[in-house]
DSSP file (Angstrom, degrees, kcal/mol; ACC not computed):
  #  RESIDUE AA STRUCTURE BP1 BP2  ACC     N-H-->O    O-->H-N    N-H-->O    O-->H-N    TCO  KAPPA ALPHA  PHI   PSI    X-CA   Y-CA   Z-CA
    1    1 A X              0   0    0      0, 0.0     2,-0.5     0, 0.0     0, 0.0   0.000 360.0 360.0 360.0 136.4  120.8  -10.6   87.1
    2    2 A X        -     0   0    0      0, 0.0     2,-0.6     0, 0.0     0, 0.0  -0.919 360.0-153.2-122.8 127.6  122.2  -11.0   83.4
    3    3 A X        -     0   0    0     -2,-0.5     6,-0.0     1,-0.1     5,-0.0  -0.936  11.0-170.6 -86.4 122.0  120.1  -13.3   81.1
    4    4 A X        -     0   0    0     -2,-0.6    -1,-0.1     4,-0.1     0, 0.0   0.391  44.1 -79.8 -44.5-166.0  121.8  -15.0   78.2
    5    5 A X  S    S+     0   0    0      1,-0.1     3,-0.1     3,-0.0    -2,-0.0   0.538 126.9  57.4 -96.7  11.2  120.1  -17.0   75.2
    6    6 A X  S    S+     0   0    0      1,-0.1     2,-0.4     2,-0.0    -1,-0.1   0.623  90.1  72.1-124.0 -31.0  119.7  -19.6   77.1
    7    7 A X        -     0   0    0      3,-0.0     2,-0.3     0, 0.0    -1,-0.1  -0.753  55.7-168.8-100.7 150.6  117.7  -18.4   80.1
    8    8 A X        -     0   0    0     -2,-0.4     2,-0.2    -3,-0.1    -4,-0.1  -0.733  34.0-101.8-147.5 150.1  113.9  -17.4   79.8
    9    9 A X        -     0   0    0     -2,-0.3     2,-0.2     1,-0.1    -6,-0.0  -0.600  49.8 -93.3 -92.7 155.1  112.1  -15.7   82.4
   10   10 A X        -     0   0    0     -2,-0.2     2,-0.2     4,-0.1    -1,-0.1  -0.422  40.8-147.6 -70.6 128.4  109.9  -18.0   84.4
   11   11 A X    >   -     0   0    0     -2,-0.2     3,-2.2     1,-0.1     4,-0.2  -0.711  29.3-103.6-102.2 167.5  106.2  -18.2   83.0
   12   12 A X  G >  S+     0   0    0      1,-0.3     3,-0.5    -2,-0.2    -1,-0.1   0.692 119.8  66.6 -58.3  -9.8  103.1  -18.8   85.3
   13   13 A X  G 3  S+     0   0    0      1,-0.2    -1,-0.3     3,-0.0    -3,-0.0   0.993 106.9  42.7 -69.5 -50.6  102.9  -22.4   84.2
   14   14 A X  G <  S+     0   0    0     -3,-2.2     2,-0.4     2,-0.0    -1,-0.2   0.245  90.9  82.8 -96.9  24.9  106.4  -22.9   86.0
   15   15 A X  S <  S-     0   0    0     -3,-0.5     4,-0.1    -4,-0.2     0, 0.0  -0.923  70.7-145.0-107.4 134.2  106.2  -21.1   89.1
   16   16 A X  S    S+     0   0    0     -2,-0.4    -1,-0.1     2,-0.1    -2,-0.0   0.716  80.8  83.0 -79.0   4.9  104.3  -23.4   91.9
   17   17 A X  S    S-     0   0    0      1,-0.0     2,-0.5     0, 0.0    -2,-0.1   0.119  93.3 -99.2 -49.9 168.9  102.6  -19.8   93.5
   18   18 A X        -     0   0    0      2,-0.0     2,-0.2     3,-0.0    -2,-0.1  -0.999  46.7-174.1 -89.4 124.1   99.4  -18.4   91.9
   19   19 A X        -     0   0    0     -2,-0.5     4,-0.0    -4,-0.1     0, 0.0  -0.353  39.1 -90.7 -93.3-179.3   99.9  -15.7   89.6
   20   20 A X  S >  S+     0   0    0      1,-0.2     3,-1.4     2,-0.2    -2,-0.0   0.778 123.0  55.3 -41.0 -53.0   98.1  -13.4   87.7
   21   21 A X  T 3  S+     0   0    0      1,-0.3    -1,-0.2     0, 0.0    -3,-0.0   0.463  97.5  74.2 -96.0  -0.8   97.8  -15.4   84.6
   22   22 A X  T 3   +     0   0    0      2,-0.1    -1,-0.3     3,-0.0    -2,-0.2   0.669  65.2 128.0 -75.7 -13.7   96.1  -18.2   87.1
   23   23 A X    <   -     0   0    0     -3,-1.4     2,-0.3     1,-0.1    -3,-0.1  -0.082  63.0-119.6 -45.7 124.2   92.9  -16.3   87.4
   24   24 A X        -     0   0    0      1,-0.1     2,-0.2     2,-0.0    -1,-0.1  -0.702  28.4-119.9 -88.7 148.7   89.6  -18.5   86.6
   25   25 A X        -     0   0    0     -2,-0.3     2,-0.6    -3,-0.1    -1,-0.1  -0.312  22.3-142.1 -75.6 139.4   88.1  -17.3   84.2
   26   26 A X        -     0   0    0     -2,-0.2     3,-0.0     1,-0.0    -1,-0.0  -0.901  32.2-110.4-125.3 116.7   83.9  -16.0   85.1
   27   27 A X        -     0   0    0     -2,-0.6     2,-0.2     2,-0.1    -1,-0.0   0.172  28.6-108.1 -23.9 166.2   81.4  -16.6   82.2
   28   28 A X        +     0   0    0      1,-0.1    -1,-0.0     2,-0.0     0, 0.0  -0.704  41.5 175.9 -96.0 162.8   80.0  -13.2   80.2
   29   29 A X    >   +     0   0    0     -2,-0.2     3,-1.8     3,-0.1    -1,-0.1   0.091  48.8 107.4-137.6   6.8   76.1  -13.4   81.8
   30   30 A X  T 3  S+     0   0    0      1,-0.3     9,-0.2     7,-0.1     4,-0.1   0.586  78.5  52.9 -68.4  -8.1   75.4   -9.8   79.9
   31   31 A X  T 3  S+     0   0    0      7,-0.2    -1,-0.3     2,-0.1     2,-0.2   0.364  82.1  95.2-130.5  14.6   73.5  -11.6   77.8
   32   32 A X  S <  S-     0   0    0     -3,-1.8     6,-0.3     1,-0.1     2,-0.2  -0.502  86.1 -94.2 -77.1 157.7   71.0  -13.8   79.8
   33   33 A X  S    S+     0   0    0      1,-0.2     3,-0.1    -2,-0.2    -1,-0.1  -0.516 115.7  38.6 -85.7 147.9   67.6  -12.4   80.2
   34   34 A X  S    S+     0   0    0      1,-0.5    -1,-0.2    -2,-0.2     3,-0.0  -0.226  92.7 106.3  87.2 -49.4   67.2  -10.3   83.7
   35   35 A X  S >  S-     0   0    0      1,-0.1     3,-1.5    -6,-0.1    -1,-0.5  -0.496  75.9-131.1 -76.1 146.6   71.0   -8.9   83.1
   36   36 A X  T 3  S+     0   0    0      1,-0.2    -1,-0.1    -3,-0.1    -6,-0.1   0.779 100.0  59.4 -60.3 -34.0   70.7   -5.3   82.1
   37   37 A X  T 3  S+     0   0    0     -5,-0.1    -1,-0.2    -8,-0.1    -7,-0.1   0.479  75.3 124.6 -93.2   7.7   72.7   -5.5   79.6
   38   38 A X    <   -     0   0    0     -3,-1.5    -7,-0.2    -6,-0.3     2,-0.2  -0.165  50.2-118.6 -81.3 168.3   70.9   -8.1   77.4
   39   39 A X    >>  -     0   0    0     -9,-0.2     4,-3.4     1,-0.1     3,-0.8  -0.467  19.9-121.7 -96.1 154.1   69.8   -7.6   73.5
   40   40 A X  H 3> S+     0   0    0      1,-0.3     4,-0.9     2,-0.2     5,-0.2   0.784 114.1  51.1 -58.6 -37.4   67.5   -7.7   72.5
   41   41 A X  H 3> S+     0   0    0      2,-0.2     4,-1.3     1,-0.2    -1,-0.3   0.629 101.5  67.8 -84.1  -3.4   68.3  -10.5   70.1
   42   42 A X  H <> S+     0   0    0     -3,-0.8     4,-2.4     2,-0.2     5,-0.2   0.985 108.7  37.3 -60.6 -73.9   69.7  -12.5   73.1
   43   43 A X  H  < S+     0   0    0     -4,-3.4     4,-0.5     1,-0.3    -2,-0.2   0.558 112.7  56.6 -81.1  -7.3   66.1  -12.8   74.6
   44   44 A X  H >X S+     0   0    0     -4,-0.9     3,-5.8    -5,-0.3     4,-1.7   0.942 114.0  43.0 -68.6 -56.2   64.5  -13.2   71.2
   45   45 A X  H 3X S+     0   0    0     -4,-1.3     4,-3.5     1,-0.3     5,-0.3   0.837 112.2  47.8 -29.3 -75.8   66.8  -16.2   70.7
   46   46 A X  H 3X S+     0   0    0     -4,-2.4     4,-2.1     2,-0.2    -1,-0.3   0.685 108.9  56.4 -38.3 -32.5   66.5  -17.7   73.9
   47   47 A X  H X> S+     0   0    0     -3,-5.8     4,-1.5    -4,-0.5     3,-0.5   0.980 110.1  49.5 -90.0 -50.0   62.3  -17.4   73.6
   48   48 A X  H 3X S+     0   0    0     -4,-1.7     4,-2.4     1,-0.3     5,-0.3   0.860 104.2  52.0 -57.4 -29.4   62.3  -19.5   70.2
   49   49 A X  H 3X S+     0   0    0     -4,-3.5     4,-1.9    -5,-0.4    -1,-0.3   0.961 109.7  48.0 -78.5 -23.6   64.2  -21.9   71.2
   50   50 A X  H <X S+     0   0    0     -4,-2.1     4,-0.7    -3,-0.5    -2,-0.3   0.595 117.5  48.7 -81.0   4.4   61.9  -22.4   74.1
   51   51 A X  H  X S+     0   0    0     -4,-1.5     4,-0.8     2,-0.1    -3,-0.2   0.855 108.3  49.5 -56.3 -47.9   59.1  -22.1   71.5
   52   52 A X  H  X S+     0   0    0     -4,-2.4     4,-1.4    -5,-0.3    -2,-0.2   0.730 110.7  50.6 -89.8 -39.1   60.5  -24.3   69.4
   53   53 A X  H  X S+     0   0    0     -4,-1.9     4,-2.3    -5,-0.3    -1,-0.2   0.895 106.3  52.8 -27.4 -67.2   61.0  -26.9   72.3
   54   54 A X  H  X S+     0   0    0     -4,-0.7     4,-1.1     2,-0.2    -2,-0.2   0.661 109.8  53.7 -49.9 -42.8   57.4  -26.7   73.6
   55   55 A X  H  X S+     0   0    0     -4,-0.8     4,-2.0     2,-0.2     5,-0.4   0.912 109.5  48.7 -74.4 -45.2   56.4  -27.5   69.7
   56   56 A X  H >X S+     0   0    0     -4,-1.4     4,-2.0     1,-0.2     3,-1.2   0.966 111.5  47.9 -45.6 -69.8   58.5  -30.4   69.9
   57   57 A X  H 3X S+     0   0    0     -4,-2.3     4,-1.2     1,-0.2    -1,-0.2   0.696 111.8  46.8 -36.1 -32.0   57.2  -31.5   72.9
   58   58 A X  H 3X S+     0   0    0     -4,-1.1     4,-0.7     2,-0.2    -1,-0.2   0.613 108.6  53.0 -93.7 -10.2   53.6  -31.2   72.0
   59   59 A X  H <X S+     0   0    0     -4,-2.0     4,-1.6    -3,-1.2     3,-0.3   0.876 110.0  55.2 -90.3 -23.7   53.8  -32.9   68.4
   60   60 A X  H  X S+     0   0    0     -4,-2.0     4,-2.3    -5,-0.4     5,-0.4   0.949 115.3  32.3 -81.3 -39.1   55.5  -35.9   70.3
   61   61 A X  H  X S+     0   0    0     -4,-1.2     4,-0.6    -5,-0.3    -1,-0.3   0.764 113.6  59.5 -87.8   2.1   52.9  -36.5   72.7
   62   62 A X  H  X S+     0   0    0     -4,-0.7     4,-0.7    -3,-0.3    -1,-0.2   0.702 114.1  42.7 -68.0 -44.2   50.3  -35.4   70.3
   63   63 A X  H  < S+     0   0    0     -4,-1.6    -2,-0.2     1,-0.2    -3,-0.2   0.732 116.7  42.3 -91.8 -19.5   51.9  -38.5   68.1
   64   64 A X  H >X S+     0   0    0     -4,-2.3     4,-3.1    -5,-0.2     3,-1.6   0.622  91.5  95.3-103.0 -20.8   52.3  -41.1   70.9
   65   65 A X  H 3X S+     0   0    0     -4,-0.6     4,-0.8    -5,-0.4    -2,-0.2   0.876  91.1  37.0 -36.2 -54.9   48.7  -40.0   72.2
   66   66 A X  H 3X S+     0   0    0     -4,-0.7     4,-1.1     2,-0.2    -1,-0.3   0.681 110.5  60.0 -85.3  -3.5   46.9  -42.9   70.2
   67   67 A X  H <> S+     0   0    0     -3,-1.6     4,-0.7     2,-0.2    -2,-0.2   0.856 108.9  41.4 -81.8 -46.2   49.5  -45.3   70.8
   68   68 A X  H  X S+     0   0    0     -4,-3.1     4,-0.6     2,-0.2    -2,-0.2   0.609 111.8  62.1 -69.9  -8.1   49.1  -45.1   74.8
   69   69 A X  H  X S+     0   0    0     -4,-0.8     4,-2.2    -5,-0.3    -2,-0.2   0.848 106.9  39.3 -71.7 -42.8   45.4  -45.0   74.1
   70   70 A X  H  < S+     0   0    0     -4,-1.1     4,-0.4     1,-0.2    -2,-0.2   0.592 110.8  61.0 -92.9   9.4   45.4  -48.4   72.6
   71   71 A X  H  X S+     0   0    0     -4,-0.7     4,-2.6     2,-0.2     5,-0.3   0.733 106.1  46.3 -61.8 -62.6   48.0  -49.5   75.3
   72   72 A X  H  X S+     0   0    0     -4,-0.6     4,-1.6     1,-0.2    -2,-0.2   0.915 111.9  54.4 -71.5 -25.7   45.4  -48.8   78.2
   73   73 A X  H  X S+     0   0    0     -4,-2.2     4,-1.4     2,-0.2    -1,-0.2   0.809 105.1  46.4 -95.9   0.7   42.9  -50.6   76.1
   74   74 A X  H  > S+     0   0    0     -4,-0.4     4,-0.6     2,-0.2    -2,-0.2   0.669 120.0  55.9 -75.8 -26.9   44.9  -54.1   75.6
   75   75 A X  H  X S+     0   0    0     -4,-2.6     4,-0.5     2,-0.2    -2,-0.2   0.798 104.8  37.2 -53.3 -58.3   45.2  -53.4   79.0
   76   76 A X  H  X S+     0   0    0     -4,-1.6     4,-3.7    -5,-0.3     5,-0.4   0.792 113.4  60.3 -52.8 -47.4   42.1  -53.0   80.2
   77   77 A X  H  X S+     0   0    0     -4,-1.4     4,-6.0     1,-0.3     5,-0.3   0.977 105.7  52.6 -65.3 -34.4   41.1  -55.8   77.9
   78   78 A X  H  X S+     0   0    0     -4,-0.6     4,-0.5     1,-0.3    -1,-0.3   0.684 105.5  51.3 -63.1 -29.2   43.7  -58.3   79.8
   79   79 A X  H >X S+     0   0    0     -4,-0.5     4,-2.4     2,-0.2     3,-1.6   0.880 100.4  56.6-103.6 -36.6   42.7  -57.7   82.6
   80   80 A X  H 3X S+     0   0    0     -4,-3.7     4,-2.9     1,-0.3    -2,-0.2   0.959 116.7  52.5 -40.6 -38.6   38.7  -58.5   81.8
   81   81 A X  H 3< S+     0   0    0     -4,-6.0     4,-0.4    -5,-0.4    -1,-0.3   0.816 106.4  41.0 -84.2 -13.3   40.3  -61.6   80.8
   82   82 A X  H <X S+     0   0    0     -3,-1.6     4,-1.8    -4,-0.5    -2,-0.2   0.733 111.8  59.1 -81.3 -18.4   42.3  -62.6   83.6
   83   83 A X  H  X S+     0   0    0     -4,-2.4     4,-1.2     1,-0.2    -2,-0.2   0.918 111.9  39.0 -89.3 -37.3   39.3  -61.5   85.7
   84   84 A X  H  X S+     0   0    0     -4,-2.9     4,-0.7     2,-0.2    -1,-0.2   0.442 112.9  59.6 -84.2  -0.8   36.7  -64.5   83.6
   85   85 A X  H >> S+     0   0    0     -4,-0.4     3,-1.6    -5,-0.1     4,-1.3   0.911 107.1  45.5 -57.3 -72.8   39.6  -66.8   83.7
   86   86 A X  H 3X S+     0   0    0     -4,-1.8     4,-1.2     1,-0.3    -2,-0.2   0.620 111.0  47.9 -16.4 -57.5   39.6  -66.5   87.5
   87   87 A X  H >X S+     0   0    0     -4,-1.2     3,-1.2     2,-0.2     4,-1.1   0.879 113.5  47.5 -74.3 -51.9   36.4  -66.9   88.0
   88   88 A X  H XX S+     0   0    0     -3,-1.6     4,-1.4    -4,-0.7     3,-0.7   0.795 111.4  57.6  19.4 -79.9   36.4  -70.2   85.4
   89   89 A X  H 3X S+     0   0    0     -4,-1.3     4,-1.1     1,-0.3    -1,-0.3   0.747 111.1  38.0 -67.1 -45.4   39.3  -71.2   87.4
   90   90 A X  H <X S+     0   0    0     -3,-1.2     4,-2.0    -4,-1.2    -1,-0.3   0.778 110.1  53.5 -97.5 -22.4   37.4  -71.2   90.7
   91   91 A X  H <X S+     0   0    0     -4,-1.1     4,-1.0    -3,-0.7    -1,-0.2   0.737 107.0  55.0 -77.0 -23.5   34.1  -72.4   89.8
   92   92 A X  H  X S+     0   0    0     -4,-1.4     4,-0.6     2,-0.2    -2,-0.3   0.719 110.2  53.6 -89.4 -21.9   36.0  -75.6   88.2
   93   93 A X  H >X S+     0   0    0     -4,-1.1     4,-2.1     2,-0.2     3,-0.8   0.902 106.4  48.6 -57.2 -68.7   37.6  -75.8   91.9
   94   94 A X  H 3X S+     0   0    0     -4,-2.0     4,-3.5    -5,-0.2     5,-0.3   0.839 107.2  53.5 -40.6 -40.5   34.5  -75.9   93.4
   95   95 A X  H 3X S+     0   0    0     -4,-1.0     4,-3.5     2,-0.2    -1,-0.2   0.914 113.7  43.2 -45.7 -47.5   33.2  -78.5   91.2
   96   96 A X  H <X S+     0   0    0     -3,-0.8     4,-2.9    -4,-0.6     5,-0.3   0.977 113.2  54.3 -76.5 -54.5   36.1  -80.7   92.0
   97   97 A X  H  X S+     0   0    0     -4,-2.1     4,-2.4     2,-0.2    -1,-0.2   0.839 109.4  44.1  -6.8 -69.7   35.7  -79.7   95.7
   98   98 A X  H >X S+     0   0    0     -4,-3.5     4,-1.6    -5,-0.3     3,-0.5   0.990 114.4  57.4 -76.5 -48.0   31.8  -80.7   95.9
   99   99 A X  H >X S+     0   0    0     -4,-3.5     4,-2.2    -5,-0.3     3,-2.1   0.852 111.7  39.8 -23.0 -83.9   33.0  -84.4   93.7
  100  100 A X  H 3X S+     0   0    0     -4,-2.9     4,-1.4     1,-0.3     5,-0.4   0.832 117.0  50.1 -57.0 -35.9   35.4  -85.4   96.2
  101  101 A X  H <X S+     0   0    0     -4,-2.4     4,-1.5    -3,-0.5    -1,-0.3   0.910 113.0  43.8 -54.5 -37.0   33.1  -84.3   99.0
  102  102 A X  H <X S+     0   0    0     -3,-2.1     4,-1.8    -4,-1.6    -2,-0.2   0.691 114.2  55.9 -97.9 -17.2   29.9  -86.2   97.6
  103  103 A X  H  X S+     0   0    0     -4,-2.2     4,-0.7    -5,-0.4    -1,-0.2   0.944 107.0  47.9 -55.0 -51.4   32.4  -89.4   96.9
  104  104 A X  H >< S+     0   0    0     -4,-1.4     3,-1.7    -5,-0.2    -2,-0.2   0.985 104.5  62.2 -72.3 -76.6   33.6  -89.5  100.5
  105  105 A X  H >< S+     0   0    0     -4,-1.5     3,-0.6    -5,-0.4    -1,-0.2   0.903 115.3  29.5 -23.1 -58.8   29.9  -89.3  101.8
  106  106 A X  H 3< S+     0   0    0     -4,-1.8    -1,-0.3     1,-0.3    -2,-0.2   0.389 129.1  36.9-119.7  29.9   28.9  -92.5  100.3
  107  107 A X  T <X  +     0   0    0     -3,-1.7     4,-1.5    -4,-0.7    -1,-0.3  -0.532  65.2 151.6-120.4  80.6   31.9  -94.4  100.2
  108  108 A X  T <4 S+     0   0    0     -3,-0.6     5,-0.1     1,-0.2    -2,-0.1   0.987  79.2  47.0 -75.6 -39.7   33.7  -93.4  103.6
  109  109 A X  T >> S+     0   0    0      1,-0.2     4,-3.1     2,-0.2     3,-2.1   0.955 106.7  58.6 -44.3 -55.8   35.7  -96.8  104.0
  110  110 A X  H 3> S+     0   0    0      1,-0.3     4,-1.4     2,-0.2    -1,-0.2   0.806 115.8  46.2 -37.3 -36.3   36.9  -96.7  100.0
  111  111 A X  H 3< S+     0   0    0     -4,-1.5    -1,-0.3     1,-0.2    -2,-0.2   0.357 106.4  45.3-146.7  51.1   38.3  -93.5  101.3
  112  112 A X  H <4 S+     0   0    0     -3,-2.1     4,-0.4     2,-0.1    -1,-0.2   0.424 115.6  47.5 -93.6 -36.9   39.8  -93.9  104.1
  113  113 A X  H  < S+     0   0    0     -4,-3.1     4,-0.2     2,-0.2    -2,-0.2   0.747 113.8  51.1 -86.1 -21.9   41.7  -97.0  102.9
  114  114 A X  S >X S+     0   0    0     -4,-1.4     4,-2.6     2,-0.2     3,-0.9   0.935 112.9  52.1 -61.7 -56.4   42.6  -94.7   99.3
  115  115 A X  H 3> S+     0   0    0      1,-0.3     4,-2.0     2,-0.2    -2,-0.2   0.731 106.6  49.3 -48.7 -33.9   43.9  -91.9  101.9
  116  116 A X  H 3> S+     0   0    0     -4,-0.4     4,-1.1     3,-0.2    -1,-0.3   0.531 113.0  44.6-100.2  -3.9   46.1  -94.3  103.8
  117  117 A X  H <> S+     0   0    0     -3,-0.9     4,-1.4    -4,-0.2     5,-0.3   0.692 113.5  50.5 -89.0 -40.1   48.0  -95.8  100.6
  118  118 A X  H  X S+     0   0    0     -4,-2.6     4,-2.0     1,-0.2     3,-0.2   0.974 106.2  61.2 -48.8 -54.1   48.4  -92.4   99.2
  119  119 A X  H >X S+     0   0    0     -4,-2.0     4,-1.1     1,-0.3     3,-0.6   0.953 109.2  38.0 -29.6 -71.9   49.8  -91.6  102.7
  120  120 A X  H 3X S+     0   0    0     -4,-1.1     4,-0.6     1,-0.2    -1,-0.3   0.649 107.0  60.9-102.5  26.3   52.6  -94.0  102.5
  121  121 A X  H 3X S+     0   0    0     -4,-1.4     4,-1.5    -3,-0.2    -1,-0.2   0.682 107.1  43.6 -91.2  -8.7   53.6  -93.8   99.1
  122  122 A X  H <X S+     0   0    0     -4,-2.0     4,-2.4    -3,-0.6    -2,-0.2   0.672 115.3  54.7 -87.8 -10.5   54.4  -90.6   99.2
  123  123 A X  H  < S+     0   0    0     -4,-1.1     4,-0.4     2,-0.2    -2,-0.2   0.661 113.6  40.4 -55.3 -37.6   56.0  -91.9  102.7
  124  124 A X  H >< S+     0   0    0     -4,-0.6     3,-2.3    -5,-0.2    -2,-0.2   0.986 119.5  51.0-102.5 -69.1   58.0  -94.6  100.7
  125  125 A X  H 3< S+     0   0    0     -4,-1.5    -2,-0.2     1,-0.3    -3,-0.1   0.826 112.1  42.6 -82.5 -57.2   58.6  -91.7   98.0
  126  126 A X  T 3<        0   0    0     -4,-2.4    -1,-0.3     1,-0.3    -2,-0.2   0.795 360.0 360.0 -46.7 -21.6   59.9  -89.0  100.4
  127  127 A X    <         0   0    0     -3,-2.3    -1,-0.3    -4,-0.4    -2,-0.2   0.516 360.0 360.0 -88.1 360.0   62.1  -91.4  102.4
């Protein structure tokens, strides 16, 4: 086969095969902790920055610590107040409750004939 200047041997890029120069590539791991072959300065590295992590972590919740304290108590307090609304809320039900009961007792015509107009104007309203 005689090459000129114009032909160039085929490189792996333009053959559709695998070649040689197609080989994936495999990470170095000599230098994770457990491989035999790591340094020493490998595993120093590796333990400060999980030092230096762990400090991070602990100043942040160290620093948000009184902010979720007064969270749980605005909390806490919110609900002692929804809980003496409620109660507020139900005793004024009750109120209203025994009224309309002790109305009805001594006027029972007055509100039978009040019940039957209500009736059909919300009859005439629905329609």
């Amino acid at each position: 086969m005689n090459m000129n200047e114009t032909d160039h041997p085929a490189s792996a890029s333009d053959v559709p095969w695998v070649t040689s120069d197609h080989r994936m590539r495999v990470p170095d791991t000599s230098l994770l902790p457990g491989s035999e072959k790591a340094g020493p300065a490998a595993v120093g590295l590796l333990k400060n920055a999980a030092r230096g992590a762990h400090d991070t972590i602990d100043r942040f919740a160290d620093s948000a610590e009184p902010d979720v304290q007064r969270l749980g108590e605005s909390v806490a307090a919110a609900g002692e107040t929804l809980h003496a609304k409620s109660d507020q809320l139900r005793e004024t039900r009750d109120e209203w409750v025994e009224g309309v009961r002790t109305t009805v007792r001594s006027n029972p015509l007055v509100s039978v004939a009040a019940a039957l107009a209500l009736g059909a104007a919300l009859a005439r309203i629905a329609r």
